[in-house]
Every structure is written in structure tokens, then in C-alpha cells.
C-alpha positions in Angstrom: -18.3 29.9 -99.5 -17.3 30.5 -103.1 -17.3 34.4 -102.2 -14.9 34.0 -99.0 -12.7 31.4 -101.0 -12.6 34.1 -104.0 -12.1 37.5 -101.2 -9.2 35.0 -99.5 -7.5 34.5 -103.1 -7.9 38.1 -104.3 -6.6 39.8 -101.0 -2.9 37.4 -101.4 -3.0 38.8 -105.0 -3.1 42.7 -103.9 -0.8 42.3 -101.3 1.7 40.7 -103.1 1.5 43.5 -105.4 2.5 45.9 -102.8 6.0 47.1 -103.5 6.6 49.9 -99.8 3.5 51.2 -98.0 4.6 54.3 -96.0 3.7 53.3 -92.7 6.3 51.8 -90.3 6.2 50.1 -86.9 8.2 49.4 -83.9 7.7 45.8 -84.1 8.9 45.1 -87.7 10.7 42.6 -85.4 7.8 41.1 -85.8 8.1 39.5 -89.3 12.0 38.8 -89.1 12.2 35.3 -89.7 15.3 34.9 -87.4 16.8 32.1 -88.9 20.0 32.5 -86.8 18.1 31.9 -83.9 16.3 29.1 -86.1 19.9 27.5 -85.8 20.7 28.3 -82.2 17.5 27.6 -80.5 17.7 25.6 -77.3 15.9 22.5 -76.8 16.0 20.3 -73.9 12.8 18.2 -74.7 15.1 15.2 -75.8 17.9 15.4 -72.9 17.0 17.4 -70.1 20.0 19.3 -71.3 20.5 22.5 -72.9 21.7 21.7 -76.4 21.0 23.6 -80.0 19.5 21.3 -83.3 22.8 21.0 -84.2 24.1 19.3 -80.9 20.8 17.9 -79.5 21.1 13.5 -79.4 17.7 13.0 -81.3 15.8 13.5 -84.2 14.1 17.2 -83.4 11.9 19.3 -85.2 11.1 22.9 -83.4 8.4 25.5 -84.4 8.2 29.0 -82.4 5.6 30.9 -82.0 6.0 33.2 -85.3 5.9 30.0 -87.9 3.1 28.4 -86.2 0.9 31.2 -86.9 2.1 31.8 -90.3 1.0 28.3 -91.1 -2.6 29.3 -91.1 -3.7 26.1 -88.9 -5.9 26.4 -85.8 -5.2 22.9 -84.1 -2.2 22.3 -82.7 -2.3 18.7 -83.8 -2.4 19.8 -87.4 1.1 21.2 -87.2 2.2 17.4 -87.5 1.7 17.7 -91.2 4.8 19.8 -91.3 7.0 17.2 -89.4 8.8 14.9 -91.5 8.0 11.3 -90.3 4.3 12.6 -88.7 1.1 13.7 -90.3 -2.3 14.1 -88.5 -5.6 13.1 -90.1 -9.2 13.2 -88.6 -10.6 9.7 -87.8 -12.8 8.1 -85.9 -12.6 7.1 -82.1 -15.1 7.9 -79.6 -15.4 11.3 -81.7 -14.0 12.7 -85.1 -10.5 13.5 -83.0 -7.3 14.0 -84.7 -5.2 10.7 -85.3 -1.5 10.6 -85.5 0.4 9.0 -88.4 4.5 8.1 -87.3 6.7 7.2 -89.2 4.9 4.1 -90.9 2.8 3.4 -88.3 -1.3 4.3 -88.1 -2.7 2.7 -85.1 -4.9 3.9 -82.4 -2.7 2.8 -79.7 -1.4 6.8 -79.0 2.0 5.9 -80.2 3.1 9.7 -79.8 3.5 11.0 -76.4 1.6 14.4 -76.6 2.7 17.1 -73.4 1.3 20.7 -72.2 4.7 22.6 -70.7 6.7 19.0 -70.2 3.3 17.3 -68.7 1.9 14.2 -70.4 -1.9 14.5 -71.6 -2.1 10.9 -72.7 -4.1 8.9 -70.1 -4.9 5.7 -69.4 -8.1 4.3 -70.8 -8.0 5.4 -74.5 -4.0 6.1 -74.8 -4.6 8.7 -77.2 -3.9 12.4 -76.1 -6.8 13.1 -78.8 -9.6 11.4 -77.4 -9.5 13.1 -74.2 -8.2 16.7 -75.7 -9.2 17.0 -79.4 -8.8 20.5 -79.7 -5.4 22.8 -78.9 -5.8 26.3 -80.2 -2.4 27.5 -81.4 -3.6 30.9 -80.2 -2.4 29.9 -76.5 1.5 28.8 -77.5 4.8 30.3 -77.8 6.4 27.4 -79.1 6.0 23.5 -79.8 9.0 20.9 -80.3 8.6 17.2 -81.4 11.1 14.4 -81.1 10.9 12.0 -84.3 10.9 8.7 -82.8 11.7 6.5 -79.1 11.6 9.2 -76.3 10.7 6.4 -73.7 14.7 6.9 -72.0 13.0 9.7 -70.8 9.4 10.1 -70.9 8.6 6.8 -70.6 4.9 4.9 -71.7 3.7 6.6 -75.1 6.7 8.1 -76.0 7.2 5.5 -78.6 7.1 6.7 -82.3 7.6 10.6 -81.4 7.0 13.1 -78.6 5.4 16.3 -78.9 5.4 18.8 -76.1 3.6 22.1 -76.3 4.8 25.3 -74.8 2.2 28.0 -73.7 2.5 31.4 -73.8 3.2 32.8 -70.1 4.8 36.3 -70.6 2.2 37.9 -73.0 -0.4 40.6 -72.9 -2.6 40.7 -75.4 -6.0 40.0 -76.7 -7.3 38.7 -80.1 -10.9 38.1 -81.7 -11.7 36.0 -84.7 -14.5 35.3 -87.6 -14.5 32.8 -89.9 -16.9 31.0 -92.2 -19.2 28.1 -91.4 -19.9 30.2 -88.4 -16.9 30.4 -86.4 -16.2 33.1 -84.1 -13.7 33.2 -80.8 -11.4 35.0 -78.4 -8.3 34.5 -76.7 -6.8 36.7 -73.8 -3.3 36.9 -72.6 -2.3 38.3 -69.5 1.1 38.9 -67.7 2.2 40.5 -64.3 5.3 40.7 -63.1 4.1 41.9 -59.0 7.5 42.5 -57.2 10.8 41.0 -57.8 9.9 37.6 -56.3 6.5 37.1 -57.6 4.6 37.1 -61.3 1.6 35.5 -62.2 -0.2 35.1 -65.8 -3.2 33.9 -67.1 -5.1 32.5 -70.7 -8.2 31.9 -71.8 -9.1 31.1 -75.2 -13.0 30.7 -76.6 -13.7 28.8 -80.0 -16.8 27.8 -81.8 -18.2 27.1 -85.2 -21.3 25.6 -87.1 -19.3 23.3 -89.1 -19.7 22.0 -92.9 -22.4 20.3 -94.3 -21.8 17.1 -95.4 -23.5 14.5 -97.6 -24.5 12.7 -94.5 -26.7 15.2 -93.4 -24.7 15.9 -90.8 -22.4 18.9 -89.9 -19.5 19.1 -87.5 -19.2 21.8 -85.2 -17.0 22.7 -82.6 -16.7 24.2 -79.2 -13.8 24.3 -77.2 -12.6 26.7 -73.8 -9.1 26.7 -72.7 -8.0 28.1 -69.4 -4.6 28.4 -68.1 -3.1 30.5 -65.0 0.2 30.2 -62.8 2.1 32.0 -60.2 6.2 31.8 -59.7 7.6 33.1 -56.1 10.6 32.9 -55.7 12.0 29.2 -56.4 8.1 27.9 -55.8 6.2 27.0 -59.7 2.2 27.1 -59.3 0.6 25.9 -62.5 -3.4 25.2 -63.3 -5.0 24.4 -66.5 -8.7 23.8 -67.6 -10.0 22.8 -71.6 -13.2 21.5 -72.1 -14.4 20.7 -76.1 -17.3 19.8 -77.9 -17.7 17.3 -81.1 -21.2 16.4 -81.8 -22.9 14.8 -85.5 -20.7 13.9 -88.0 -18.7 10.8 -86.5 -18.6 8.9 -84.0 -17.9 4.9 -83.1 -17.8 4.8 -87.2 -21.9 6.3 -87.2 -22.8 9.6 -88.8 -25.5 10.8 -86.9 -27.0 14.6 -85.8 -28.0 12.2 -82.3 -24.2 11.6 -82.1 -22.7 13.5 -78.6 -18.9 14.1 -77.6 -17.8 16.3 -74.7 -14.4 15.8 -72.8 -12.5 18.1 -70.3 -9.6 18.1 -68.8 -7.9 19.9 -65.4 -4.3 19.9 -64.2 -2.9 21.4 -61.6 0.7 21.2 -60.9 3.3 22.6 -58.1 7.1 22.6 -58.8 10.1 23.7 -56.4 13.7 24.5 -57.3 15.8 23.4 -54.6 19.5 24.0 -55.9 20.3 26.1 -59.1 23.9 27.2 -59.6 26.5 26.7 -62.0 27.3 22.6 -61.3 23.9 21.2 -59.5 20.1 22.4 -60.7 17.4 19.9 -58.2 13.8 20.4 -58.7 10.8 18.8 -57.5 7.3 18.5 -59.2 4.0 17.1 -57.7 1.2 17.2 -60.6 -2.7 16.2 -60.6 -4.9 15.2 -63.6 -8.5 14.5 -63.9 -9.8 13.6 -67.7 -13.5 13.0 -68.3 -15.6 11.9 -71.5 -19.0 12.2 -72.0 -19.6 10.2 -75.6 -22.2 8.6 -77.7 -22.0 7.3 -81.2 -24.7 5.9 -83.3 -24.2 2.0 -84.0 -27.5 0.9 -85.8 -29.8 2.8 -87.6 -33.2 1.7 -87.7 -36.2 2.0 -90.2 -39.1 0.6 -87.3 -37.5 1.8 -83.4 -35.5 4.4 -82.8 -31.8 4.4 -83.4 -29.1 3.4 -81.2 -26.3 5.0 -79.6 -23.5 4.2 -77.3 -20.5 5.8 -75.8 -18.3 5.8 -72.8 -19.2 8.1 -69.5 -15.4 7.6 -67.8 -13.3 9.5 -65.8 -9.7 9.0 -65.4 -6.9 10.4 -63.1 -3.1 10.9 -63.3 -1.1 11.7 -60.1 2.5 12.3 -60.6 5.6 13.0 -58.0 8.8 13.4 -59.5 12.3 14.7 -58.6 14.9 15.4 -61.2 18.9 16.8 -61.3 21.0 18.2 -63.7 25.0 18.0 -62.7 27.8 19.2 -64.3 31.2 17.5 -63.3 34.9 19.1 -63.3 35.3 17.4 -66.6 32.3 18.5 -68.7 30.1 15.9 -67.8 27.0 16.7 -67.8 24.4 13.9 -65.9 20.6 14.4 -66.2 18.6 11.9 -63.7 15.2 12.0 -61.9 13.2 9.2 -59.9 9.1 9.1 -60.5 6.2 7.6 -59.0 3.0 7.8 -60.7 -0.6 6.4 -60.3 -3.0 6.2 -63.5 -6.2 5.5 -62.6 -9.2 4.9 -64.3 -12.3 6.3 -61.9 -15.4 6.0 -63.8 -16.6 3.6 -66.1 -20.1 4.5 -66.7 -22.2 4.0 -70.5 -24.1 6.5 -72.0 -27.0 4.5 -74.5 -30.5 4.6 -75.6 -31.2 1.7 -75.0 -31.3 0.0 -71.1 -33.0 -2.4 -68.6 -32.8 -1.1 -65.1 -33.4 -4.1 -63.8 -30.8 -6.6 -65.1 -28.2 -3.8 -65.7 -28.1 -4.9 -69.3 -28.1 -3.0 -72.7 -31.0 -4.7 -74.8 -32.3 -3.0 -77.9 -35.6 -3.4 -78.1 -38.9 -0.5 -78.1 -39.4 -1.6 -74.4 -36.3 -0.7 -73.0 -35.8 3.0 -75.3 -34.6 5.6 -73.2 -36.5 8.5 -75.0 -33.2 9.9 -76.0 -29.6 9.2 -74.3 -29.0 8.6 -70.6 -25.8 7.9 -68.5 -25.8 5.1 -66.3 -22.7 5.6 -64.0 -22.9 1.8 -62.1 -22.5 -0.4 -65.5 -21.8 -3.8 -64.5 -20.1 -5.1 -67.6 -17.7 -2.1 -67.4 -16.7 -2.5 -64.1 -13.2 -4.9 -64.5 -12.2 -1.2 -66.6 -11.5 0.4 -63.3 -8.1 -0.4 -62.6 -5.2 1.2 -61.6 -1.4 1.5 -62.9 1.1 2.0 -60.4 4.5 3.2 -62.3 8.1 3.5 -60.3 10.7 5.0 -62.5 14.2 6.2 -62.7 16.6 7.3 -65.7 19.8 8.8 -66.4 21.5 10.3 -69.2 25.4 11.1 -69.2 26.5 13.7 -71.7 30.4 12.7 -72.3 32.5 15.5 -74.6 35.1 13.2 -75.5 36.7 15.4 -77.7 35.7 19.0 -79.2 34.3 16.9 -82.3 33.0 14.3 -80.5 30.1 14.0 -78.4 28.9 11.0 -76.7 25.0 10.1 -75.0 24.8 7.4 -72.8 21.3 6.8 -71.0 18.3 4.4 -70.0 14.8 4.5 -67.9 13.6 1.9 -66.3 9.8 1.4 -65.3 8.1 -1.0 -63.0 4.2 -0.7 -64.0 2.6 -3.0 -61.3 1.0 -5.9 -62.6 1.6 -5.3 -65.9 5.1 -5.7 -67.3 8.9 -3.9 -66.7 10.7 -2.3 -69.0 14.5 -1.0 -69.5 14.6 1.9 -72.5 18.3 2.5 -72.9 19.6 4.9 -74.9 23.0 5.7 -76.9 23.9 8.3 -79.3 27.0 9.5 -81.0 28.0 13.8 -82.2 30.6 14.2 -84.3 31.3 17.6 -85.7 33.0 16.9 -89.0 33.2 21.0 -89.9 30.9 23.9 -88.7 29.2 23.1 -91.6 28.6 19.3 -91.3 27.5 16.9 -88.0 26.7 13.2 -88.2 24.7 11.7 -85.1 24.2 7.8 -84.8 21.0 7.4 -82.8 20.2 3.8 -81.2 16.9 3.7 -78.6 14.4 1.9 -77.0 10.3 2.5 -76.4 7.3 0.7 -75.3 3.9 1.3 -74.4 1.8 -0.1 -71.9 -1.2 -1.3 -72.8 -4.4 0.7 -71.6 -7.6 -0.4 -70.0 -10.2 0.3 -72.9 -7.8 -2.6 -74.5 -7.7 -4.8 -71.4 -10.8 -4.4 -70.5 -13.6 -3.4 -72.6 -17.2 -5.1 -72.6 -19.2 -3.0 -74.9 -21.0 -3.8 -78.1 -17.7 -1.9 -80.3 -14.9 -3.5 -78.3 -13.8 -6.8 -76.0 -10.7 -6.1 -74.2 -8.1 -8.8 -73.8 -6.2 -9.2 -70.4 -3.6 -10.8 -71.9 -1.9 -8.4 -73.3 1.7 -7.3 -73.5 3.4 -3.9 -73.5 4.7 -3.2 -77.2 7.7 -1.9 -78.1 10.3 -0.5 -80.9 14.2 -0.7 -81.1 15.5 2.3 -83.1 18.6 3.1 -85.2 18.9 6.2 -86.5 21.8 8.1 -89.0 21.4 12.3 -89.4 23.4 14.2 -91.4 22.9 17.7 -90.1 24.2 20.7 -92.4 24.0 24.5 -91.7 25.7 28.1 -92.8 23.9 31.6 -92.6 21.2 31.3 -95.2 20.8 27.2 -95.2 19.8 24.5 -93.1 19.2 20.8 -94.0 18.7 17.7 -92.5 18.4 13.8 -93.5 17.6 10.8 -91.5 17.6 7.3 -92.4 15.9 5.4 -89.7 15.1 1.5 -88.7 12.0 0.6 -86.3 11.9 -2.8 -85.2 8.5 -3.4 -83.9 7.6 -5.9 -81.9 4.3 -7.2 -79.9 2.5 -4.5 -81.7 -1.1 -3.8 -80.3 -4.1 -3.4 -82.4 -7.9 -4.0 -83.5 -9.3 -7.0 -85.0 -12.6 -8.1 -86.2 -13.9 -10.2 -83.6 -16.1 -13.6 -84.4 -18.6 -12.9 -81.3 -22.0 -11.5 -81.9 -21.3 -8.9 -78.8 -18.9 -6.9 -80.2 -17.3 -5.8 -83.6 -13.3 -5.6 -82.5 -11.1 -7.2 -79.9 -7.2 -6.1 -79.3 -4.7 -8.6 -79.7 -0.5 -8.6 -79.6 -0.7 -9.0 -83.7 2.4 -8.5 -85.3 6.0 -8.2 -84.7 7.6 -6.0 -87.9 10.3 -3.8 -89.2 9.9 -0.3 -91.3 12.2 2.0 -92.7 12.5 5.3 -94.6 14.0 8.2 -95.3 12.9 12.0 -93.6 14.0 15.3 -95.0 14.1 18.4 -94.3 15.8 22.2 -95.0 15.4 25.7 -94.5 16.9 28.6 -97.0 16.5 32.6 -96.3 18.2 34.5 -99.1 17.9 37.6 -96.9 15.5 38.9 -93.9 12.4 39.3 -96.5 12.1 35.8 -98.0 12.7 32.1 -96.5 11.5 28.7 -97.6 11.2 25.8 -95.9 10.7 22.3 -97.2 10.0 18.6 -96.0 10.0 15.2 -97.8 9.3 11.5 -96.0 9.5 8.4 -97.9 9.0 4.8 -96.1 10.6 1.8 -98.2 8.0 -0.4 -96.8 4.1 -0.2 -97.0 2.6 1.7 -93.7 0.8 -0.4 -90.7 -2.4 0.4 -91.8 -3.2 1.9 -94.6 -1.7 5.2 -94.7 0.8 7.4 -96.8 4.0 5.8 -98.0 5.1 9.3 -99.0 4.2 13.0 -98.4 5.9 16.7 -98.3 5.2 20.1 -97.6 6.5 23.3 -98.8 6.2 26.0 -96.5 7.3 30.0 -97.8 6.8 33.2 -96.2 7.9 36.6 -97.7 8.0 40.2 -95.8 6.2 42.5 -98.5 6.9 45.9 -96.7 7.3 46.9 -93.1 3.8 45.7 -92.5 2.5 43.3 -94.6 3.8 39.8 -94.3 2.6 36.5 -96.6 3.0 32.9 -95.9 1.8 30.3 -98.3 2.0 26.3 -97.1 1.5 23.4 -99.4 0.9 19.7 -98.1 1.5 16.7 -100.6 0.2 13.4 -99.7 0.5 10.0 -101.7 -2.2 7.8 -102.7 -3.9 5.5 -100.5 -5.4 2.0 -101.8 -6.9 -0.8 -99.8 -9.8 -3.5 -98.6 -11.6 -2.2 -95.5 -12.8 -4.4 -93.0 -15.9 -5.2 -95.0 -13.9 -5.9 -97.9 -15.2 -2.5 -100.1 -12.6 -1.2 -101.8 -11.1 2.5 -100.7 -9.1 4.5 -103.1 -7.7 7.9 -102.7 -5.2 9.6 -105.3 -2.8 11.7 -104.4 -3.6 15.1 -103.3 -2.5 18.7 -102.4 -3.8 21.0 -99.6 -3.3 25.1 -99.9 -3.1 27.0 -97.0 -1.2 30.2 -95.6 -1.8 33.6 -94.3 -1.9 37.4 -94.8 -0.6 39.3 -92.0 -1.2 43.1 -92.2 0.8 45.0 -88.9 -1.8 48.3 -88.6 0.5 49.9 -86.2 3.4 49.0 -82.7 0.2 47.0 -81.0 -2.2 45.3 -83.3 -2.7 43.4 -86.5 -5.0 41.4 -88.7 -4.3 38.5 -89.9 -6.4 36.2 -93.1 -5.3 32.7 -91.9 -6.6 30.0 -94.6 -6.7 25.9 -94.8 -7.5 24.2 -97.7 -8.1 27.3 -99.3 -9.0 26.1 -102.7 -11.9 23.6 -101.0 -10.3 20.3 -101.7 -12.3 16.9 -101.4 -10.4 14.4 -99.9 -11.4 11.3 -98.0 -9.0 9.7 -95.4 -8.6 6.0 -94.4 -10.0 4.6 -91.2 -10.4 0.9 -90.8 -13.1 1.3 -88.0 -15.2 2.3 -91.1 -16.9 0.4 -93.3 -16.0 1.7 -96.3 -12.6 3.2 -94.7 -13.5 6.5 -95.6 -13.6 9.6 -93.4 -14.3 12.9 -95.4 -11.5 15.4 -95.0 -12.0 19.0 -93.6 -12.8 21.1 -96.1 -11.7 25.1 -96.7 -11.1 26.6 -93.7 -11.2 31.0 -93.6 -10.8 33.5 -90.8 -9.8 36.8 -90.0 -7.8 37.8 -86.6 -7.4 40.7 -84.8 -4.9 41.2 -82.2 -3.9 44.2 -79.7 -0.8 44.1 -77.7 -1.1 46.1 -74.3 
């Protein structure tokens, strides 16, 4: 380990020795850092609208494809660390998945909306995007855009704290193998075809696995993950599929380390979209989409020194079906109306166990020698899970009028309503104002409204971790936010000031019943605050830098970070060597877990970056690090004990990549 850490540190060093190398490429497009299109690039995540950062009504933050791999990361939930307002942790869940930190908040509600090409991959029996898809290889995407804070005027359920929607790649050709250290090796192929002028169809795949790290546990935590992805476009007719399947066994899971300890979850979508109208006033579209999500988990829960130990986990599948039909219209005026109408079913399928421990004939989980499984089974008709299979019927409809009422000024007026059967109604309006002091400076006020609805693993459970509880209500957050935005050729900067009023908040509790160890309750009702930065500065086409900074002015829910930064630089060396070098900040962490140990993490820094060597117009290598100087770092959980969860350690591996 010390040797790769040590060839990893050495081969930055040369190369950023390099003053010219003689060789030259037709791509040195390549490593131009194109901040002017930095400042012009389009979103339409937060409006269904074309606008630029500048212009757009929300808090956005926007990575393409050419900084996410500079970063050096692998998952595409760890790019959240370079968000201001977001970081993402390991934890654990049903698995050591990724959890998601917003702006104050650490729950495991799935408070951030997480999307594949505008489709949501939150379901509804965990909540969590995570749990279901753990791993994202940022080898697939071409670019990924977040909004910081309510999307629900939109997106509805989830999009509460922030969205994040991921854009694959659909328009490449290329191939790319990688090594790493604690035996990782993979491949990812990208394929394009554009058949006649009516027709093109692509396709992805992208294989990744690894040993893991040892840690003091005895246990390691390895990985295995496929990602599959193919679509055809005729003519005005979208036809989109997509298959992942991952693997997180030993290290944790249901807060036990154990080698016994089992996670597999997968995940298929298929999707069909039609254009109906597209000219200069009216664009119509609509999109039927289908999504199955299953988990096959266990977790150790109590160790034993006389019988064998024992393990339980969830064996559930769930499905999303999803018709929608949405319009963009552009009136004589300027006005610009974005509206759509949505029917979707959620339905949990499954709701089998997965234990060592079972009596066939009362149906019952009883730990005892006489009823041991000889290892893990999967009983698919578990009585005490049953009331879990339920379904959420959702009608919805929003709107969103874009009004130019004067060159300067810019006003957003919209709302969504859903209707989840059963459950609870809720109206998300939304209102923002643009004004465009100078080409330099723009002020937005931001006001909007989110909730969540509550899924079944919290109104439902019966298992010996959690008891659901029916009762409960749909949370939700008001939001006012103030931006300054300010840009010229070489700069761009941005600060927020934003106000969450929380209310009906979901989240775990230690239960008093011998049966379980958490229930779910309606807890708190709250208010947090802070302060999110953020700037980019390129001197010229060979250097940039770019630079975030959150600060909350009242203590996290849950334990988490009150402040934390990152730095993020990347400098062109010649025509084919590029270097990128990140740094992640986060504060210290002090508190009383459940069990009343005390956990205490200082504040830390993470190195990571890579080297990116062009060897000529088609191929390249790239040294992509994490934690390159092998930090140890816990991370706060309050499923655990002792609230700690051990960080991921240094992370090395070399990429090759041909173009054809």
C-alpha cells in the first residue's frame, strides 16, 4: 500500500516538473477547462426551461463530464462533497451505502431526490436512492446537476433538501480498463451509432470489482457492481433501458461487522418517451416509464459465544410505474409556461426476510440451536412483513410561468400539487425573483415548498431493527433563499444565505419494546440556516481553481458537520499532461450515541486528484487518487453503538481509455 501511495505521490511530482513534451494531439480540446461554457451552460433540471447559472430560479451547482473525472472519485454519490450545502458519507442502512448530508440535515429519510436522465431512483420502501443503488460509476456520465434545496414544485416526493439528476453518456465510443489497489480491476464500453437520418441507437456497460480494505474488524469490504444501459431514438419516438446490479458484503450491515454479512440489490428501467409537437412556441411530450428494484440483504444482529450468530435482512422487491405528459409554451409576450400532469403507482411487491434463524411451522423468527438454518435462507411468505406491501397511488400536476417583466427583471411563479392516496395532499408552490443589476452582478430571492411522503419500511416494519408506525405524516420544509451571483471572463462566485423551516420531520428512535431496537416517529418541528459558497477563477486556459465553503449557524440534525470546504485545482502542464489536485475539509464532530459512548472526531482533510497523460488523438491514462495520503477517519452513524463508521481509506487506480 505504502509503495502505490509513494509511486502515486512521486508520478504528480515528475509531471509537474514537465515544462513542453514534444508530442501534440488533436484533442488538446480535451484539457481546456472551458470556463466560458462553465458560465453559459444550460440547465433545465430546476425549470423545465432553458436558462444558464446566471438566469436559472434555483440554487444550482453543475459538473460536466471533464471535472468529474478530474476529481479522482469513482462513485457518483461522492461528488456531493464538492457541492456546497451536500456532503456524502458511508453509513450504515441495510448495507455500508452512501448517506447524504443537506444542508443541516443527516437523516435516513432520502431527503435528496437522486435521478438517472430526469427519472427518479428513490423508491418506496427504504426512500433512499442508496439502499437500492449504492454504487454509480462516473465512468458511464457526461454530466451531473444538483439543485441545493426544495425541488418538490416540480419533482415532487424526495425532492426536499436537494435534487441530483445524472446524465449518461449516449453519444460516445470508447472503451476503458482499470487497476487499482486492494484488488480492483474493471471495464467500461461506450458505444454510439447514428443508422440513417431518423434512427441512432447507443449502448453502456460498465464492470467494477475490488477485494476491499482490511479493517480492524476482521472484516473487509468489497465491491461488485455491473451497469448496463441501451436506447434507440426514431424519429420523434425515445426508447430507453437500463440494468445495475451491486454487491456489498462483510464490513457493515444493520450496525454488525460481520464476513457472514450479505448485500445484493439491482435495479431495471425501462422507459418509452414521444415528442408530439416541437416548434418555436409549443414543445408536448409524453413519457411512460417502468421500475423494478430488488434487495437481497442480511446483517449480523447478535454475535454469539455458544450458537451460531444471527443475521437478518430484507428480501423485497418494489416497483415504480410512471405516465406523465408535459409542455413547454412560449406566448407572444415572452412568457414562457412549463406544465405537465402525472400518474404514478409505487408499489411495494415483496416483503420477504432473509435470517438464520426460523420455525417453519409458526412462521416466526426464534433464535434458538433448534430452529438454525445452517447458514442464511430467504423466506418469501413472512407473515409479520406482510402489512409492508402496500401501494402509493400519486396524481399530480404543476406549472411554472416564467414572466420577463423587464430586461432586468425576471419573475418565477409556480406550484405542484400531489394527491398520494391514503396518505396525505400536498401543494409545493414556488416563487422566485431575477434581477440583473449589471452583467456582472444578479440577485435571486428564492421562496419554495417540499415534503416527503413517508415510506413503507417506516409505516410498516415488524422486524427485530425496526417497528413502523402508521401514523405517520408527510414532512416538509418552507425555504427562503437570497444568491448573489457574480461573473466576468476569468471569475465566477456565488453566495447563498438560506432559511429551512422544518416541520413534522421523520426519524429513528430507540424503541422501549424488547422486539425491536428503533421505531419512526413525527419528532421534531425546527428551523436551520447557513451560509453556502462558492467560485471559480481561470487566469488563462492552463490553470483554474475552484473553491467551496458551507457554514450552518445552528448545530446539524444529527450529528454531522457544522462546516466543511473543498478546494479543487487543475493545471494543463503541456499539450498532454493534465493535473488535478482536490482537497475536502470537514469540521469536527462531537456527540453521545445511542448507547450513551461518547464519539469524537477532529477535523480532518482528504487529498485526492489525478494525473491525466493524453498518449496520442484516441487514448489516455489516467492515475485517479482518493485519500491519497491514507487518512483515518471515522464518521458518525447513530444506528451504531459507538456512532462510529470507519471512513474509506486511500483509494489508487490507473485508467486506460481508447476513443474509436
Amino acid at each position: 500500500m505504502k509503495l502505490l501511495r509513494c509511486s502515486a505521490l512521486f508520478s504528480i511530482v515528475v509531471a509537474s516538473t514537465i515544462s513542453s513534451v514534444a508530442h501534440s494531439t488533436e484533442e488538446q480540446d480535451l484539457f481546456s477547462l472551458s470556463f466560458e461554457d462553465l458560465l453559459e451552460v444550460h440547465v433545465d433540471l430546476a425549470t423545465k426551461t432553458t436558462e444558464t447559472l446566471s438566469s436559472v430560479p434555483s440554487t444550482m451547482t453543475v459538473f460536466n463530464r471533464k471535472q468529474i473525472q478530474a476529481l479522482g472519485i469513482d462513485n457518483a454519490y461522492e461528488i456531493m462533497n464538492f457541492v456546497p450545502g451536500m456532503q456524502s458519507t458511508r453509513g450504515d442502512w441495510v448495507g455500508a451505502v452512501p448517506k447524504d448530508h443537506a444542508r443541516g440535515v443527516y437523516l435516513d429519510s432520502g431527503n435528496v431526490l437522486v435521478m438517472i436522465n430526469g427519472e427518479r431512483v428513490n423508491e418506496s420502501s427504504f426512500g433512499k436512492a442508496s439502499v437500492y443503488m449504492p454504487y454509480i460509476p462516473i465512468e458511464v456520465i457526461e454530466k451531473i446537476e444538483f439543485i441545493r434545496g426544495p425541488g418538490s414544485a416540480i419533482y415532487g416526493s424526495n425532492a426536499f433538501l436537494g435534487v441530483m439528476n445524472i446524465v449518461t453518456s449516449k453519444e460516445r465510443n470508447a472503451m476503458q480498463l482499470v487497476v487499482g489497489n486492494n484488488g480492483r480491476y474493471g471495464a467500461t464500453g461506450q458505444f454510439n451509432r447514428t443508422v440513417n437520418d431518423s434512427t441512432a441507437v447507443y449502448a453502456t456497460f460498465s464492470y467494477d470489482q475490488k477485494d476491499g480494505e482490511s479493517y480492524s474488524q476482521g472484516v473487509k469490504d468489497p465491491l461488485e457492481a455491473i451497469y448496463l444501459e441501451a436506447g434507440v431514438n426514431y424519429k420523434k419516438l425515445k426508447l430507453s433501458a437500463r440494468y445495475n446490479k451491486t454487491e456489498l458484503d462483510e464490513f457493515l450491515n444493520l450496525a454488525g461487522y460481520s464476513k457472514q454479512n450479505q448485500h445484493t440489490s439491482d435495479n431495471t428501467f425501462v422507459g418509452i418517451k414521444y415528442n408530439w409537437v416541437n416548434n418555436d412556441k409549443l414543445k408536448l411530450d409524453s413519457s411512460y416509464s417502468y421500475t423494478e428494484h430488488n434487495i437481497s440483504s442480511a446483517g449480523l444482529i447478535v454475535a454469539f459465544d455458544d450458537m451460531p450468530d444471527f443475521l437478518v435482512g430484507p428480501a423485497w422487491q418494489t416497483t415504480d410505474s410512471k405516465f406523465e405528459t408535459e409542455l413547454s409554451y412560449q406566448f407572444n409576450n415572452q412568457w414562457q409556461l412549463a406544465a405537465g400532469v402525472e400518474y404514478s403507482e409505487a408499489k411495494q411487491v415483496e416483503a420477504g426476510v432473509r435470517t438464520s434463524y426460523y420455525d417453519d411451522q409458526s412462521g416466526l423468527i426464534i433464535i434458538d440451536p433448534s430452529y438454525y438454518q445452517q447458514g442464511i435462507v430467504t423466506v418469501m411468505d413472512f407473515p409479520e412483513f406482510a402489512a409492508l406491501k402496500y401501494t402509493f397511488e400519486t396524481y399530480s400536476a404543476y406549472g411554472q410561468l416564467k414572466i420577463p417583466y423587464t430586461k432586468a427583471f425576471t419573475l418565477y411563479v409556480g406550484a405542484r400539487y400531489d394527491d398520494v392516496n391514503n396518505i396525505d395532499s400536498k401543494l409545493s408552490p414556488r416563487l422566485a425573483g431575477v434581477y440583473v443589476i449589471n452583467p456582472e452582478h444578479t440577485v435571486k430571492l428564492q421562496y419554495g415548498e417540499s415534503f416527503r411522503t413517508p415510506v413503507t419500511n417506516e409505516l410498516f416494519s415488524n422486524d427485530d431493527v425496526t417497528v413502523g408506525n402508521p401514523a405517520l405524516r408527510s414532512e416538509s420544509v418552507k425555504t427562503t433563499e437570497l444568491v448573489w451571483h457574480f461573473q466576468t471572463s476569468e471569475l465566477q462566485a456565488n453566495a447563498v444565505l438560506f432559511y429551512n423551516e422544518l416541520n413534522d420531520f421523520i426519524n429513528i428512535e430507540p424503541t422501549q419494546s424488547n422486539d425491536a431496537l428503533f421505531t419512526f416517529a413525527n419528532s421534531f418541528n425546527s428551523q436551520n440556516s447557513g451560509i453556502e459558497l462558492d467560485g471559480t477563477w481561470q487566469s488563462n486556459k492552463e490553470f483554474s481553481v475552484t473553491g467551496t465553503y458551507t457554514q450552518y449557524f445552528e448545530d446539524p440534525i444529527n450529528a454531522s458537520f457544522k462546516r466543511f470546504a473543498s478546494l479543487v485545482t487543475s493545471y494543463n502542464l503541456s499539450d498532454s499532461w493534465q493535473l488535478s489536485l482536490n482537497v475536502l475539509w470537514r469540521d469536527k464532530v462531537e456527540v453521545s450515541s445511542v448507547s450513551g459512548a461518547y464519539f469524537k472526531q477532529s477535523a480532518y482533510t482528504l487529498l485526492g486528484g489525478s494525473l491525466k497523460w493524453q498518449l496520442n488523438a484516441k487514448s489516455q491514462l489516467m492515475l485517479k487518487a482518493e485519500n491519497l495520503l491514507g487518512k483515518q477517519y471515522n464518521v458518525f452513524d447513530p444506528r451504531m453503538d459507538n456512532g462510529a463508521v470507519a471512513g474509506t481509506t486511500e483509494d489508487l487506480s490507473l485508467h486506460y481509455q481508447f476513443n474509436f
